[in-house]
C-alpha positions in Angstrom: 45.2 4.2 31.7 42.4 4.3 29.4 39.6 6.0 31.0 37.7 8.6 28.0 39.1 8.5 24.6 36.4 10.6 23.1 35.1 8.1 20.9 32.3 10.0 20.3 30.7 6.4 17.7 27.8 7.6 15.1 25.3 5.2 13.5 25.0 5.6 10.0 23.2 3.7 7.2 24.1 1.7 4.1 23.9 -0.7 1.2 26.3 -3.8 1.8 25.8 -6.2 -1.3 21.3 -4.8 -1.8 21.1 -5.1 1.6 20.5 -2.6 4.8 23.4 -2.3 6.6 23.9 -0.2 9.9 27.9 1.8 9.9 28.6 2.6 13.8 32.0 4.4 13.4 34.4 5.5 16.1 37.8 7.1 16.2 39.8 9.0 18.8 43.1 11.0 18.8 45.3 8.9 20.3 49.0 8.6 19.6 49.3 5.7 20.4 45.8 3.7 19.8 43.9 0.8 21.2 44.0 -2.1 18.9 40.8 -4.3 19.9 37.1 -2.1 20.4 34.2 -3.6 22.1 30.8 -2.4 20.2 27.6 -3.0 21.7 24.4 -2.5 19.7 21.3 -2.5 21.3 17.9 -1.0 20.5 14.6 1.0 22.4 12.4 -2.2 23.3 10.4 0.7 25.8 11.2 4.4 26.8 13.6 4.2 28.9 14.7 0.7 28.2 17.3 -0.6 25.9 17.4 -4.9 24.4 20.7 -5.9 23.5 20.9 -7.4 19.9 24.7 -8.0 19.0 27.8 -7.6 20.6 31.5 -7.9 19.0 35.2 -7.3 19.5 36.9 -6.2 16.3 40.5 -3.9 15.7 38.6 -1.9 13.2 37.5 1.4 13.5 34.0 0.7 12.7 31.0 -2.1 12.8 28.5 -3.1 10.3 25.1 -4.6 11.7 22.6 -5.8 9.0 18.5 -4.8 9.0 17.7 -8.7 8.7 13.6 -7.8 9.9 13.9 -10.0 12.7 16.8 -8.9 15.2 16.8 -5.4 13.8 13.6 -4.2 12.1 12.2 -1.1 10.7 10.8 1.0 13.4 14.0 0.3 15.8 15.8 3.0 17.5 19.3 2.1 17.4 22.1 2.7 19.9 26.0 1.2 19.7 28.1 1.8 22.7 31.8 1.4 22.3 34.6 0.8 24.6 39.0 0.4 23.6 41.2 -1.9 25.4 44.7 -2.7 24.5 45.3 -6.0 23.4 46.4 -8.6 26.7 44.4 -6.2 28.6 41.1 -6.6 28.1 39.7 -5.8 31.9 41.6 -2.0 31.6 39.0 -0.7 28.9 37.6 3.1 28.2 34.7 4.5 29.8 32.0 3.1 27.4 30.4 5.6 25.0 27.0 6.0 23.6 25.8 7.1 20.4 23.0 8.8 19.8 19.9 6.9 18.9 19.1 6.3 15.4 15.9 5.8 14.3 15.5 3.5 11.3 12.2 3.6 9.2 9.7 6.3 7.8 9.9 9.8 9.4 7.3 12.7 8.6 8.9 16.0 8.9 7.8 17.7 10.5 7.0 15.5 13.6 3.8 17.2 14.3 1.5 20.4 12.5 -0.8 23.2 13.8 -2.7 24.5 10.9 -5.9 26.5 10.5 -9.0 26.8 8.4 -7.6 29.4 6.2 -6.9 27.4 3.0 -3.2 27.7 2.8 -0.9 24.7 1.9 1.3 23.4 4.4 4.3 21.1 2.9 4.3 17.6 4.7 8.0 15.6 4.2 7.9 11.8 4.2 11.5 10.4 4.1 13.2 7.2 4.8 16.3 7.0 7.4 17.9 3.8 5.7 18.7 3.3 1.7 16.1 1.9 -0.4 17.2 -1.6 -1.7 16.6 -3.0 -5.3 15.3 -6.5 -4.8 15.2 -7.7 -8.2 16.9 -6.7 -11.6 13.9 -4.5 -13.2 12.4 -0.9 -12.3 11.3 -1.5 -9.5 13.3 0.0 -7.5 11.0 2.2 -4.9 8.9 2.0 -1.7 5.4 3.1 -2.4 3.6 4.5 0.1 -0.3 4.8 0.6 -0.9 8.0 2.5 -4.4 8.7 4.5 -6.2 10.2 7.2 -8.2 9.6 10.4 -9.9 11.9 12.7 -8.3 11.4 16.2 -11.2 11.3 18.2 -12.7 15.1 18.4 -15.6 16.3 20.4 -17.8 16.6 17.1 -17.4 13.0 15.5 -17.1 13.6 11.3 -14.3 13.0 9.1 -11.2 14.5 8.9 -10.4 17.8 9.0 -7.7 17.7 6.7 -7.0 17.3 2.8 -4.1 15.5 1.3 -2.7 16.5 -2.0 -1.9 12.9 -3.4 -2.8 9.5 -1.7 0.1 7.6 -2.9 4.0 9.0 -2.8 6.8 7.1 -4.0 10.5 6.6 -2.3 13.2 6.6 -4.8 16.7 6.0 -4.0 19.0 8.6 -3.4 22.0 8.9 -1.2 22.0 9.6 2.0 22.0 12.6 3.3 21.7 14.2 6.5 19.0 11.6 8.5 17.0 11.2 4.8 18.1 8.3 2.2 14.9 8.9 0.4 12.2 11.8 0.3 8.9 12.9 -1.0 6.5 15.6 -0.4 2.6 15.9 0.0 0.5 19.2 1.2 -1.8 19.5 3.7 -4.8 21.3 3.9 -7.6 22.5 6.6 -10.6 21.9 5.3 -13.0 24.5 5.7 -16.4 23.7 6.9 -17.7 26.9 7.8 -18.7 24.5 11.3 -17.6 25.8 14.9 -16.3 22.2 16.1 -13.1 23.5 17.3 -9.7 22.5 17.2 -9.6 19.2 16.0 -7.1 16.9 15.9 -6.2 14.0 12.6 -3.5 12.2 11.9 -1.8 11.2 8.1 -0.7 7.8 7.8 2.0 6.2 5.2 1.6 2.0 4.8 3.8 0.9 2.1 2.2 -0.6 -0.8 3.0 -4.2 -1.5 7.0 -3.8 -1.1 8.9 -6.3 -2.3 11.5 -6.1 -0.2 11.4 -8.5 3.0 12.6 -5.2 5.4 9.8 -3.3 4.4 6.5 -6.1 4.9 4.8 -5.6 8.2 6.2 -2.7 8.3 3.9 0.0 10.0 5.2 3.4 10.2 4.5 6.4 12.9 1.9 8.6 12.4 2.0 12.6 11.9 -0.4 14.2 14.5 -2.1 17.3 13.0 -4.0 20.2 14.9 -6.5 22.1 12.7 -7.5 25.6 14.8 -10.6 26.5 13.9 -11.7 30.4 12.6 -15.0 31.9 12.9 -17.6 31.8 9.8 -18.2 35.1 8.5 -21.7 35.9 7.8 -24.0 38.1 5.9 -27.7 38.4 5.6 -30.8 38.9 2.9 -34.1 39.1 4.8 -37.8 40.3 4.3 -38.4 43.0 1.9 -34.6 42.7 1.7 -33.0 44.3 4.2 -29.1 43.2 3.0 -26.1 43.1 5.9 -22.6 42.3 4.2 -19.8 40.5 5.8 -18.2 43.4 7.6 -21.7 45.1 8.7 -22.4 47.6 5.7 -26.5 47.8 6.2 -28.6 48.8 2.8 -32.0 47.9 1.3 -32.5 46.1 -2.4 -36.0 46.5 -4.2 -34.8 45.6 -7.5 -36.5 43.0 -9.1 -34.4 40.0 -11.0 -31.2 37.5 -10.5 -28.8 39.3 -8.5 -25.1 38.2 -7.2 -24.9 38.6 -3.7 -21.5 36.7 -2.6 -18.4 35.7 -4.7 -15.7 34.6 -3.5 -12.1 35.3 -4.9 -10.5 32.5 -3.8 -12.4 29.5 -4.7 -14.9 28.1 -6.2 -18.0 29.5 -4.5 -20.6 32.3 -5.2 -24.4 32.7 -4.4 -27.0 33.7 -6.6 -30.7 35.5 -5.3 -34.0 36.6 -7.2 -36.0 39.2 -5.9 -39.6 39.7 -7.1 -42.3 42.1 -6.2 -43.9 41.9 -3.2 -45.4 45.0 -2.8 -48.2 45.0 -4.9 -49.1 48.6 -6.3 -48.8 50.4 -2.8 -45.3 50.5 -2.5 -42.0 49.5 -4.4 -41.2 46.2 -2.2 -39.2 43.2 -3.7 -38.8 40.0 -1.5 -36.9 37.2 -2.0 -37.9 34.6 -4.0 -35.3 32.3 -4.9 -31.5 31.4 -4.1 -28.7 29.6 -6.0 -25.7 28.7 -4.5 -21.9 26.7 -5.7 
């Protein structure tokens, strides 16, 4: 009897003749093997729910199923289930067997981010699960991909909270490895706006660019969600005759008079500048402030 051969079938993608091509492979350890398989492909049409899209018998170890855009399109997740019968004997088959679901299109890794207003770079990967095609005979031979951002909705409406370091990546080929035919990379960064808004929440986007290939039109790939946390703003203070508080709570009193630094930062881009006159008149030594310069 045939009842679990261990088929254990895995979807894999590839170029047949410049064109998209998914592999679902299956093999068992049989002595003596089966000679007909029955594959099944189907794809997600809902969570939970699977379409069916082709269906074949074939002696081979293997089935090719071709990304024409219309049956099987970009943004599919993928499934073949495979069952062996002998030949004459087509109602005493295996248990059927499922592979795992194969998700055909863009993918950000990774799938979601939690950063926070500290100013550090985070590393964002935007790959493709299927091979990159070569339509036509000159260079073009990429997917180009127009990256941007949108504010999901926080409490305190404003732009995004978040800072991408290119706007356009391109896919080249490359062969496949792993669940990534084609990769690039882009860094993210919280954008600090010294505002107490909370943890907000954007999302980066990826629309390829004009692509020539038929596959790749209409195509609209997922989102990456991205959660920036939010830090408190430091503060210091230069008031009346001044009375100076730094950052951490040191207290002193300036009555110099002229252009003074009073914050720098080390980081960035960003200092303040304040002039002190006198305010005192000839009964005491007072300097107030007069004027303030900041970048």
């Amino acid at each position: 009897k045939l009842t679990s051969l261990a088929l254990t079938p895995v979807i894999t993608p590839e170029l047949v003749q410049g064109r998209v091509h998914l592999k679902c492979s299956y093999s068992h350890r049989s002595p003596e093997p089966p000679v007909q398989y029955r594959v099944l492909w189907s794809r997600l049409s809902s969570p939970g729910h699977r379409e069916q899209i082709h269906q074949e018998t074939t002696p081979q170890p293997f089935s090719h199923l071709g990304m024409d855009g219309a049956h099987l399109r970009l943004g599919d997740t993928v499934f073949c289930t495979v069952a062996a019968f002998r030949r004459g004997s087509p109602e005493q088959q295996s248990l059927p067997e499922d592979s795992k679901g194969f998700y055909a299109g863009i993918k950000f890794l990774p799938e979601s981010l939690e950063i926070a207003e500290d100013g550090k770079e985070h590393v964002l990967t935007v790959l493709s699960t299927v091979p990159i095609a070569c339509p036509g005979q000159d260079d073009s031979c990429k997917i180009t991909l127009q990256l941007s951002t949108e504010d999901l909705g926080s409490q305190v409406p404003g732009p995004p909270d978040i800072a991408l370091s290119a706007c356009q990546v391109d896919l080249l080929p490359d062969s496949c490895s792993g669940s990534s035919c084609a990769a690039a990379t882009v860094t993210v960064t919280a954008v600090t706006d010294f505002a107490r808004d909370g943890s907000r929440v954007s999302r980066v986007r990826a629309q390829p660019v004009a692509p020539r290939d038929l596959l790749w039109r209409d195509y609209t790939p997922s989102h990456v969600k991205v959660t920036v946390r939010d830090l408190p703003t430091g503060n210091c203070y230069s008031f009346t005759d001044p009375h100076i508080i730094t950052f951490d709570g040191w207290r002193y009193d300036s009555h110099k008079i002229g252009t003074f630094l009073l914050c720098r930062s080390e980081s960035r881009a960003f200092q303040v500048h304040i002039r002190q006159w006198d305010c005192g008149g000839h009964r005491s030594a007072t300097a107030c402030n007069c004027g303030v310069a900041a970048q």
